[in-house]
C-alpha positions as CSV (number, residue, x, y, z in Angstrom):
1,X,0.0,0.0,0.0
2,X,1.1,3.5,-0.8
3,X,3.0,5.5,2.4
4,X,2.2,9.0,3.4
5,X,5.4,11.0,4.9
6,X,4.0,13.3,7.3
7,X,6.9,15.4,8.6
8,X,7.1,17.2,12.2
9,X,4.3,15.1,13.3
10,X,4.9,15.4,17.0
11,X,3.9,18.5,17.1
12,X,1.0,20.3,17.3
13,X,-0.6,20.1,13.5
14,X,1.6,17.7,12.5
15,X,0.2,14.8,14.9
16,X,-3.5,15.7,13.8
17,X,-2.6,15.1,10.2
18,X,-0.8,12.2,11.0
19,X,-3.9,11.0,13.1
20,X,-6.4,11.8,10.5
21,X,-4.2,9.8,8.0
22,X,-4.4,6.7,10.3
23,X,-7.8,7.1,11.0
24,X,-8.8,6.9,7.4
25,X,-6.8,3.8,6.3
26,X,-3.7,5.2,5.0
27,X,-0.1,3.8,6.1
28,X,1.8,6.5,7.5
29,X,5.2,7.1,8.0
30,X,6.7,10.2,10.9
31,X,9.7,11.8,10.9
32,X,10.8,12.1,14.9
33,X,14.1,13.2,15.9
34,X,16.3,11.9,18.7
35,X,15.0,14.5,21.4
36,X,11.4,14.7,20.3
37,X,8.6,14.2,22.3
38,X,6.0,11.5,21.4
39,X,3.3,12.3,23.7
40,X,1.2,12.9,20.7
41,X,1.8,9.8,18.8
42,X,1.0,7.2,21.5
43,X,-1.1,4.8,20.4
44,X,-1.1,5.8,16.9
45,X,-0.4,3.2,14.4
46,X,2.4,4.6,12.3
47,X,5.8,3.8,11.4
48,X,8.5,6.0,13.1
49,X,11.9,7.2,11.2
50,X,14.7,9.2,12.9
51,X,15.1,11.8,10.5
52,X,15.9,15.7,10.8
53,X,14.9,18.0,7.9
54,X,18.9,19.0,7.6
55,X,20.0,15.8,7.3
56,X,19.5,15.3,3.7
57,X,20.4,11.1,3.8
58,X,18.3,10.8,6.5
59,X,15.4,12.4,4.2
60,X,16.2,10.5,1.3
61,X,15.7,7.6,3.4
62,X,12.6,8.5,4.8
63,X,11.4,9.2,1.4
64,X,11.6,5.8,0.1
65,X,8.2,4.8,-1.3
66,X,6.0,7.2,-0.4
67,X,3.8,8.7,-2.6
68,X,2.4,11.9,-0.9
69,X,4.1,13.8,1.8
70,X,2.8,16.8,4.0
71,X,5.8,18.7,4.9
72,X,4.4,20.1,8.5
73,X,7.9,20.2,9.9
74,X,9.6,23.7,10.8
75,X,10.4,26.1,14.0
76,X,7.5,28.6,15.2
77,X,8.9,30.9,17.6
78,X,8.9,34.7,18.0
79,X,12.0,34.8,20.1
80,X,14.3,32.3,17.9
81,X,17.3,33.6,16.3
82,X,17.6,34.2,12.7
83,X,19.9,31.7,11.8
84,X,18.2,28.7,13.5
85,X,15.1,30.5,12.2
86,X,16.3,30.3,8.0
87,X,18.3,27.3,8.6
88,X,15.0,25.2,10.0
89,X,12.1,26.8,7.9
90,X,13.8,27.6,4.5
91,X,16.9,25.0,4.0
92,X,15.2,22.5,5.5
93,X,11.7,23.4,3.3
94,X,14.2,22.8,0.1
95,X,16.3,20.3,1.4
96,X,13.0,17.7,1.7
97,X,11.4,19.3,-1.5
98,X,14.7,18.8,-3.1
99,X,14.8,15.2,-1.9
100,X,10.5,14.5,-2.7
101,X,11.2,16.3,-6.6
102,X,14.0,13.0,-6.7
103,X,11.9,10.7,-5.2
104,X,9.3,11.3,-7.5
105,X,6.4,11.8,-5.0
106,X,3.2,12.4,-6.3
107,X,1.5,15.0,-4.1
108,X,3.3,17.3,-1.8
109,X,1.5,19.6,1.2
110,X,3.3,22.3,2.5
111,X,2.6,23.9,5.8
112,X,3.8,27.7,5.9
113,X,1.8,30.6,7.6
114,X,-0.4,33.7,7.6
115,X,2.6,35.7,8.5
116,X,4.4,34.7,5.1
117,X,1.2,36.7,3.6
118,X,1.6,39.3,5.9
119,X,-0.8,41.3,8.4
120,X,-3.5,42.9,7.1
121,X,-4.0,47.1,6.7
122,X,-5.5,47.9,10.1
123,X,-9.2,47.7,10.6
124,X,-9.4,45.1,7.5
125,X,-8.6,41.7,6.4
126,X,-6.2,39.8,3.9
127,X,-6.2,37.0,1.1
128,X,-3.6,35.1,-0.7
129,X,-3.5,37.9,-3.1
130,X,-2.0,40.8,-0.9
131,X,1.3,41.9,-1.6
132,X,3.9,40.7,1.4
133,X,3.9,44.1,4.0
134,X,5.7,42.5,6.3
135,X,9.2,43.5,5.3
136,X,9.8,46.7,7.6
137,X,9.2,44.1,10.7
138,X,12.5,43.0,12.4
139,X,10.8,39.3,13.0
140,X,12.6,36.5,11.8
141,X,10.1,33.9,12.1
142,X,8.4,36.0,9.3
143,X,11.0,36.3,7.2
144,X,11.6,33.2,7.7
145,X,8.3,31.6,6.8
146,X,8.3,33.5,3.8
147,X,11.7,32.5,2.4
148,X,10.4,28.8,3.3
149,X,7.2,29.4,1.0
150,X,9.2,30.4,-1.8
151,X,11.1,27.2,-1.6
152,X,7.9,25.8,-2.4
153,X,7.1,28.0,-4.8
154,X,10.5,27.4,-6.7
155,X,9.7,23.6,-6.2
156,X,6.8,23.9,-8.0
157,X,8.2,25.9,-11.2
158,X,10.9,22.9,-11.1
159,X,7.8,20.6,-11.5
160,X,6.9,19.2,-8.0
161,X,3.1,18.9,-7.4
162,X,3.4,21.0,-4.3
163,X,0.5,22.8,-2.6
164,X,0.4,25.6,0.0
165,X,-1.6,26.0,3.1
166,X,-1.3,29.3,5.3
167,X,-2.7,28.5,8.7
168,X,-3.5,31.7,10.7
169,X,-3.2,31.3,15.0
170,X,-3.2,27.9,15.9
171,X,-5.0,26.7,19.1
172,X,-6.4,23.3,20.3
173,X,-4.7,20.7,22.0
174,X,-1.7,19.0,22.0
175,X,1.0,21.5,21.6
176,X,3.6,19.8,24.0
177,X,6.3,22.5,22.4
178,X,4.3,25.2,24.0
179,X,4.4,27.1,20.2
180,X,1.3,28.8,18.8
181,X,-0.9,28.5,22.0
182,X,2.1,30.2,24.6
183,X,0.0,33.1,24.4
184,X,-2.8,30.9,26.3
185,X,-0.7,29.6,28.7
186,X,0.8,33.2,29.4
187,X,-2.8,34.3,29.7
188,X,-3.5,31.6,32.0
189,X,-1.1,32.3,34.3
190,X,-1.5,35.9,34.5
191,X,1.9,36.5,33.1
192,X,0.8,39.0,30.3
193,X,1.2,41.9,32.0
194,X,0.0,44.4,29.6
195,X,-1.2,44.7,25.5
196,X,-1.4,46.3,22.8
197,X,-4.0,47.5,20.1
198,X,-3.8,44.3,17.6
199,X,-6.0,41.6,16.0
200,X,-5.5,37.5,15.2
201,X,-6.9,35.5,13.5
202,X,-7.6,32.0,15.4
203,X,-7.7,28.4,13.9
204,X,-8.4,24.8,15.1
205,X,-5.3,22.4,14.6
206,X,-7.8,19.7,13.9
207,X,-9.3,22.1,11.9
208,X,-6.7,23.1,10.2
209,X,-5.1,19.0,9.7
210,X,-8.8,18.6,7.9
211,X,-7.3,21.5,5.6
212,X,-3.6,19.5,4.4
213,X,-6.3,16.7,3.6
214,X,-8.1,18.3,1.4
215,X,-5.4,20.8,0.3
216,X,-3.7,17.5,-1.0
217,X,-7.1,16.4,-2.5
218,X,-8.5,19.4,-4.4
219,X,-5.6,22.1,-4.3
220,X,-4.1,23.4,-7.6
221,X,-0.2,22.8,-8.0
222,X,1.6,26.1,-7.2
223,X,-1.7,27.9,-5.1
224,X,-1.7,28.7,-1.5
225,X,-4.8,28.7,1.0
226,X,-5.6,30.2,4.2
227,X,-6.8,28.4,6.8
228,X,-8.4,30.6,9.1
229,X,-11.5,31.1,11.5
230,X,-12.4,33.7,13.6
231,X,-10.6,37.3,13.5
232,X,-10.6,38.7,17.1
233,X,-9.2,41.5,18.7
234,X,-6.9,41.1,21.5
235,X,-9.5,43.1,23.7
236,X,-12.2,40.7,22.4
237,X,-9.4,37.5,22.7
238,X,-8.7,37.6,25.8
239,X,-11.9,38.9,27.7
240,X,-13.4,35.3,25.7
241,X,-10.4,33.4,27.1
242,X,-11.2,35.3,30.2
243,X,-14.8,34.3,30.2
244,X,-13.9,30.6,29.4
245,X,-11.6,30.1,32.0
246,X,-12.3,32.3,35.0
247,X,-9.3,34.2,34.7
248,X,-9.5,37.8,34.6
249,X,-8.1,39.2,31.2
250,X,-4.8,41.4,31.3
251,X,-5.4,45.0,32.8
252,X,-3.2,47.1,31.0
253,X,-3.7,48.1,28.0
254,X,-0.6,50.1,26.6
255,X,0.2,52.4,23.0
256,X,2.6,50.8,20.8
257,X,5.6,53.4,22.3
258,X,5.5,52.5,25.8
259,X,4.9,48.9,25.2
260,X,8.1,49.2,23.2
261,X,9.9,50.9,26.1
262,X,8.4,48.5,29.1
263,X,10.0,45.3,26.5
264,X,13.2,47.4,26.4
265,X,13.3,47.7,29.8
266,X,12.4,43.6,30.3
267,X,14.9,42.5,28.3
268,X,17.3,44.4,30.1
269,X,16.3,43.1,33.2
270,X,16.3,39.6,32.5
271,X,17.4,37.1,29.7
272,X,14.0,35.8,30.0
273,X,11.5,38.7,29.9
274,X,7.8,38.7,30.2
275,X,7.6,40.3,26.5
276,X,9.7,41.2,24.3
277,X,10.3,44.1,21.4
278,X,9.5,41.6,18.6
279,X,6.4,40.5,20.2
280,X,5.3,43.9,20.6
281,X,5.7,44.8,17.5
282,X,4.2,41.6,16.1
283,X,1.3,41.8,18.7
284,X,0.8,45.5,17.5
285,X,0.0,44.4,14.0
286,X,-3.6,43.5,12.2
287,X,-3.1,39.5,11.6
288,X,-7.0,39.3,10.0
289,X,-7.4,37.2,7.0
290,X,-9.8,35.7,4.6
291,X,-10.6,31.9,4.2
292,X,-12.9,32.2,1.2
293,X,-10.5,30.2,-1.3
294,X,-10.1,27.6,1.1
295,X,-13.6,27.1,1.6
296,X,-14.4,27.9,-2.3
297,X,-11.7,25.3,-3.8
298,X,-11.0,22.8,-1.2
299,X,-14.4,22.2,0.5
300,X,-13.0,23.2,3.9
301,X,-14.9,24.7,7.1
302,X,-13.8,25.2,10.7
303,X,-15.0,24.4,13.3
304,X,-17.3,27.1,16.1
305,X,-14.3,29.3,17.6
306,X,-15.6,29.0,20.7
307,X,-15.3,25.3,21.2
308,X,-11.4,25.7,20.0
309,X,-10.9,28.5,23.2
310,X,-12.1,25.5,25.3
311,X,-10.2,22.9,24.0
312,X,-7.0,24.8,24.5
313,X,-8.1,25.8,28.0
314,X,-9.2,22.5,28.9
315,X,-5.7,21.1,27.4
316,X,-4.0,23.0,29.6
317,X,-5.8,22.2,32.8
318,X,-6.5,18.5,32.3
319,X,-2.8,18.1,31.9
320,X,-2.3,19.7,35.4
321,X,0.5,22.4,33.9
322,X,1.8,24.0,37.1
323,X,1.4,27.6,37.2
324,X,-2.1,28.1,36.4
325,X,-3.9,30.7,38.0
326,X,-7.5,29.2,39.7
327,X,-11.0,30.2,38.0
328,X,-12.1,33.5,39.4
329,X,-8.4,34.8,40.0
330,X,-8.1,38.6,39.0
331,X,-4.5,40.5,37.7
332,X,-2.6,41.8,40.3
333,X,-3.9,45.1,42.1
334,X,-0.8,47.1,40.7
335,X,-1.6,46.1,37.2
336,X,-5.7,46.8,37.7
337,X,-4.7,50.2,39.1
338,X,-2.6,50.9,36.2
339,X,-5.2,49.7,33.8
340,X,-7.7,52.0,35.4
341,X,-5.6,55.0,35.0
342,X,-4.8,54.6,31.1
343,X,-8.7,53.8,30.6
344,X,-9.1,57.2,32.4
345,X,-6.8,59.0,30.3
346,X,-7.7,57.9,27.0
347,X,-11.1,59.2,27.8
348,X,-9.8,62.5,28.8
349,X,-7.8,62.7,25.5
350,X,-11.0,61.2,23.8
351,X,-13.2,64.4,25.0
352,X,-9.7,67.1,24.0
353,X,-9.6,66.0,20.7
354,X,-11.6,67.8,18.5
């Protein structure tokens, strides 16, 4: 029987493609590396391969045989450096396409990101068809996503059935590499100590494995799709999260400028701040998208938003992580205080302006 490669599938997306795989009847092969965890393939029926995505024999290997692949491997973080950041996401993106456009595979998913399209003009939303804005940000993992989807871009000129799928903000469980959903365990233990004016757009993981499946089924060689839900913003995100999980939502709402400056000041303080400039100044920007092509082309539709807050709350609570605040906990009396006063001034400057 034909083998599907699913690559990075002990992480978050990458096990619920893997799973769904399994679930429908296909043999599937992981790639896992020497420290990964495998929480999220126990019990899953699927051969394992040691392979890392810079090791190009070890690819080749892993390769032998199979006939589609979803390429879900890569490094998500806002606080990497720029070199692991490249070297992961793009060489590795063309090391394995490289390898697959060898080995002859037939179909070829690859996992990049919203943030390789760019945010949005404030106040509106994007599509696979907006020019990249992103360039002025100093955030790797942006660049770096977008360098890795032009890999697969080139791999399809050079004739490599590859398709594209942009997830937006990924939540739901099973993120044992605390990636996409840090933000809700930050908010959960009351260690987001202010915000800024910004929007996201939220997704499923399961909903968004659903969307390699069919991206591999009905996608067009060469095209990319968003697969995105609900566009919140952060006021709206976090007083949900707040109402879902009996946390109070962060206090402190702050401009771009002296968010900026209280970052400055963190990562001076400590080598492991509470926030940092780049998430800031990604937080700061208007990540609101458009899934109409998915849902036009592929078929695909997500899941009730609310029902992924929960699952990521529950996630986090069922697996007793230490550090969460209890239900009905507010933010610290400094921080209300603080939040209070800002609130107050903005309305002063609100009834200045003319």
């Amino acid at each position: 029987m034909p083998t599907v490669l699913v690559t990075g599938a002990t992480g978050l997306v990458g096990s619920h493609v893997a799973r769904l795989l399994v679930e429908g009847g296909e043999t599937v092969r992981v790639t896992v590396r020497d420290r990964s965890r495998t929480d999220n393939l126990e019990g899953l029926d699927v051969e394992r391969v040691t392979c890392d995505v810079l090791d190009r024999r070890a690819v080749r290997r892993a390769l032998r045989g199979v006939t589609r692949l979803f390429h879900v491997a890569g490094m998500t973080s806002l606080r990497g450096d720029h070199a692991t950041l490249f070297r992961v996401n793009a060489q590795g993106t063309r090391l394995v396409l490289e390898e697959a456009l060898r080995a002859e595979v037939e179909r070829v998913v690859h996992t990049s990101s919203v943030v390789a399209i760019g945010p949005a003009p404030r106040g509106s939303t994007a599509d696979e068809r907006q020019p990249f804005l992103a360039g002025a940000l100093d955030v790797p993992y942006v660049h770096a996503k977008r360098e890795a989807e032009a890999e697969a871009l080139r791999a399809a000129a050079a004739g490599l059935p590859v398709v594209i799928v942009n997830p937006a903000h990924v939540f739901g469980a099973g993120d044992l590499y605390r990636s996409s959903t840090e933000l809700v365990l930050r908010f959960l233990r009351r260690a987001i100590p202010a915000y800024v004016d910004g929007a996201l757009n939220v997704v499923d993981a399961l909903d968004v494995a659903r969307g390699h499946l069919l991206a591999a089924e009905h996608g067009r060689t060469g095209e990319r799709y968003i697969l995105g839900n609900r566009n919140f913003t952060l006021d709206r995100l976090f007083a949900d999260l707040g109402r879902i999980s009996g946390v109070a939502p962060p206090a402190l709402k702050l401009p771009v400028p002296a968010a900026l400056a209280f970052a400055r000041a963190a990562e001076a303080a400590s080598a492991s701040p509470p926030i940092t400039q780049r998430e800031v100044r990604a937080a700061s920007q208007w990540w609101a998208y458009r899934s109409t092509k998915a849902k036009r082309e592929l078929g695909w539709k997500p899941s009730h938003h609310e029902d992924t807050l929960e699952r990521t709350v529950a996630w986090y609570r069922d697996r007793g992580t230490p550090g969460l605040a209890r239900p009905g906990t507010g933010q610290p009396l400094a921080l209300r205080l603080a939040g209070f006063a800002a609130r107050r001034a903005d309305d002063v400057v609100d009834r200045l302006t003319p």
